[in-house]
N, C-alpha and C positions, 0 to 999 in steps of 0.2 A: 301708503299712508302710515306716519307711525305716529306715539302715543303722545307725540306733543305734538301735534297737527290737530290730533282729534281733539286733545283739551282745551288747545286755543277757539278753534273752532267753535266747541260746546260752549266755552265763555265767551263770545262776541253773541251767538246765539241767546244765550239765557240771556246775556245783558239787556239786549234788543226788547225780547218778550219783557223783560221787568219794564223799561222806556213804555212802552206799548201799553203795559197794563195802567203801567201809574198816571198816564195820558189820559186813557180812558176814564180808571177812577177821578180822576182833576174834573174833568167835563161834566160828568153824570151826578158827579156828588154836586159840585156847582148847579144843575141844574135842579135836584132834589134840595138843596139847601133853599135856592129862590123859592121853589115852590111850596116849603117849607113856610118861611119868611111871608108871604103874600098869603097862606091859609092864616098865621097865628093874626095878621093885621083885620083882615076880614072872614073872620071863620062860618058867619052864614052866606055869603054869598059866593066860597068857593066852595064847591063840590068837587069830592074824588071821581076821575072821571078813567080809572083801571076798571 
């Protein structure tokens, strides 16, 4: 293995995890925004339920 295997490699790798992370953040923050959004609309009838 020489040293531009490894760094291509490491760059398809970190690319992947960034893809992967920003996926995750998309979804969770999406789901934290709704829930968000549905406390500010009805704020006594939702309860934090953590």
């Amino acid at each position: 293995m020489d040293w531009t295997f490894f760094w291509k490699l490491m760059l398809i790798v970190m690319l992947g995890l960034f893809a992967l992370m920003a996926i995750a953040g998309t979804i969770f923050g999406a789901f934290d925004i709704r829930r968000l959004m549905a406390h500010l609309r009805n704020p006594d009838e939702n309860t934090d339920r953590e």
